[in-house]
C-alpha positions as CSV (number, residue, x, y, z in Angstrom):
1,X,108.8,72.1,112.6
2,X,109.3,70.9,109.4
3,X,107.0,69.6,106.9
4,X,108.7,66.6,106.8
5,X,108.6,66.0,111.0
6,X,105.7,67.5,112.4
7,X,105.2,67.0,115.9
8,X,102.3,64.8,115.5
9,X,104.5,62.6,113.1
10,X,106.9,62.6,115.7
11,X,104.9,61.7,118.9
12,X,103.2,59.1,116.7
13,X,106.4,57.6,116.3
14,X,105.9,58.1,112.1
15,X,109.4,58.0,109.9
16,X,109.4,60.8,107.9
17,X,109.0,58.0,104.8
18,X,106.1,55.9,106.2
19,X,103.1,54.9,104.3
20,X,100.9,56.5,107.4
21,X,103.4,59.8,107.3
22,X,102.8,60.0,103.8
23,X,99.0,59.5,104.3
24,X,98.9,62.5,106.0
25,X,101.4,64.5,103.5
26,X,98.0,64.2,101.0
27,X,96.6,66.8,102.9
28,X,99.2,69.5,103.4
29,X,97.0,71.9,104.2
30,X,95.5,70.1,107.3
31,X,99.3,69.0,108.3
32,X,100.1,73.1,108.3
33,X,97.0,74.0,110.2
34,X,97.6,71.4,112.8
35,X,101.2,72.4,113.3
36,X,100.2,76.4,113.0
37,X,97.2,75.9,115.7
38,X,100.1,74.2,118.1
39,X,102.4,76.5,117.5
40,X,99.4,79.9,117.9
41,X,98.2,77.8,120.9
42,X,101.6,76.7,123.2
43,X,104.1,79.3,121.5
44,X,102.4,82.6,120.4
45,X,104.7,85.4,119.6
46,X,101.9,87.7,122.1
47,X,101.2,84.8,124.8
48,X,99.2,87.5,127.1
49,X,99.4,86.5,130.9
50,X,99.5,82.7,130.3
51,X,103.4,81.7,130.3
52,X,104.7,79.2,128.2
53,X,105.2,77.2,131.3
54,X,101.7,77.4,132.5
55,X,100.0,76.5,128.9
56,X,102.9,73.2,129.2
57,X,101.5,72.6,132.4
58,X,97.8,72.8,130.9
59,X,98.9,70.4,128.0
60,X,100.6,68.6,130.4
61,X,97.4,68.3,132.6
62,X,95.1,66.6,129.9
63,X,98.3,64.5,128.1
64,X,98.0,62.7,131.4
65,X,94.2,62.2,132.5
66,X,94.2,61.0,128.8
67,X,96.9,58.5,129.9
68,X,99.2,60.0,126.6
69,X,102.9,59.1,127.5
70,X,103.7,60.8,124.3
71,X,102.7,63.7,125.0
72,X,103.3,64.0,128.8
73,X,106.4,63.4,127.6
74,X,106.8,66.1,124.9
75,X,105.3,69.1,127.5
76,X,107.6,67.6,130.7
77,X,110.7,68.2,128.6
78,X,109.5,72.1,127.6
79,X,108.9,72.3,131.7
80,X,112.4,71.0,132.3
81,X,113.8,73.6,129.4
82,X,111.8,76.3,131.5
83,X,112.9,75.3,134.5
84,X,109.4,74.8,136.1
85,X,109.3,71.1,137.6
86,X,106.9,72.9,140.1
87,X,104.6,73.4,137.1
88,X,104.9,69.8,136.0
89,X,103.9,68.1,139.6
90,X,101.0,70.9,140.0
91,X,100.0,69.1,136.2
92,X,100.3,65.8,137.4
93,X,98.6,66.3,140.8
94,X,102.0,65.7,142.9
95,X,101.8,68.7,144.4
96,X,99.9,72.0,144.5
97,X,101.6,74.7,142.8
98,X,99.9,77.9,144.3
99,X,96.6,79.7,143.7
100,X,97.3,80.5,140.4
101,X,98.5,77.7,138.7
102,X,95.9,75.1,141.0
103,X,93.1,77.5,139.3
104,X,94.5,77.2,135.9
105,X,94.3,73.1,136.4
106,X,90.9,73.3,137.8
107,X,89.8,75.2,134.8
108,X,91.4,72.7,132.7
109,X,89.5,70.3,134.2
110,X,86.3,71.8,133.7
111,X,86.7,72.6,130.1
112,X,87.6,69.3,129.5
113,X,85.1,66.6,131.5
114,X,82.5,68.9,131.8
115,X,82.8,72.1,129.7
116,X,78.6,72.9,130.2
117,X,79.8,74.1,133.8
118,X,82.2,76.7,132.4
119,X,79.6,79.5,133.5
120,X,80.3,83.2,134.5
121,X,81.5,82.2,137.7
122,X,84.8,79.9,136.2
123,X,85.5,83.2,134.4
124,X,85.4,85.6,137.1
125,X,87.7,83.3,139.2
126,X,90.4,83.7,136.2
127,X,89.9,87.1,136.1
128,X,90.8,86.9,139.4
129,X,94.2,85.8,139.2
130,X,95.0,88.2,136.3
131,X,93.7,86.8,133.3
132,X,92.0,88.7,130.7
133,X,88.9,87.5,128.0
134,X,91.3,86.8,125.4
135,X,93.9,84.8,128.3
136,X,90.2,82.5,128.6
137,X,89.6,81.9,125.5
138,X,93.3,81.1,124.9
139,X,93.4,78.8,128.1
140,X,89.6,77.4,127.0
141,X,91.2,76.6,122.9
142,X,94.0,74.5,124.4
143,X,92.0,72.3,126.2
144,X,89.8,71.5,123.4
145,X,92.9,71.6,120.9
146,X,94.4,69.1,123.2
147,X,91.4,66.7,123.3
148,X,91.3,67.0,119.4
149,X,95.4,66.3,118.9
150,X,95.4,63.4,121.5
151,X,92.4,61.5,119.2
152,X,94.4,62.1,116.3
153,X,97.2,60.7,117.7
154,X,94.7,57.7,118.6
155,X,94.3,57.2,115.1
156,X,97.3,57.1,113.6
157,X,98.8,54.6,115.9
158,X,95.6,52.3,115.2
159,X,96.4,52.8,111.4
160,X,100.6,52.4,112.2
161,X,99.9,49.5,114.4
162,X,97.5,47.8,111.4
163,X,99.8,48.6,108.9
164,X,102.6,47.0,111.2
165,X,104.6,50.6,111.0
């Protein structure tokens, strides 16, 4: 993405030239980061045994309990470009999409309403369908990354809405 329209400027429906847009453009830096820990998270060149489809589905998973339509949105058209719908309803509890994937939303769900229960056991049960330490820690980062992009994207339609944007 460009500097110019990041995907956070995009789901927050930002112009490229808008005072909120160009808030954000003070900070550079935290712009790239953001953008860079998306892109490390959902695209990495190495993505280990999580697919791109699966992390979607993940960001899919907490785009919706958060009740995000931007974001839902954003990771049900990279399901439809992979050709997973199954993926996508296993996300949005419409169906269940086989051991794997149910286990990967379960996880999801621990890590983010009640991350203190993420004991040795949650671990062992991904190990179990094929997932290494650093496929957990990947899985584990995307939940919270998620949590932490959805509030910003909170924010800067509070400020857009206030600023009549």
């Amino acid at each position: 993405m460009t500097d110019a329209a990041d995907l956070i400027d995009r789901l927050a429906g930002l112009a490229p030239d808008s005072p909120i847009a160009g808030l954000r453009r003070q900070r550079p830096d935290i712009v790239a980061r953001m953008q860079g820990a998306y892109d490390a998270l959902f695209e990495p060149p190495d993505p280990g045994n999580l697919t791109r489809a699966e992390r979607a589905a993940i960001g899919l998973r907490i785009a919706a309990s958060a009740h995000d339509k931007a974001f839902a949105a954003h990771f049900r058209a990279i399901l439809a470009a992979e050709s997973a719908r199954d993926h996508a309803d296993a996300a949005e509890g419409l169906k269940p999409g086989g051991e794997r994937l149910d286990m990967l939303m379960a996880y999801a769900d621990l890590v983010a309403e009640d991350p203190e229960r993420t004991d040795p056991a949650a671990m062992d049960r991904l190990r179990a369908i094929g997932l290494t330490s650093r496929d957990i820690v990947a899985l584990t980062q995307l939940v919270a990354f998620m949590a932490y992009e959805i509030r910003v994207l909170a924010g800067l339609r509070i400020l857009a809405e206030e600023a009549g944007q």
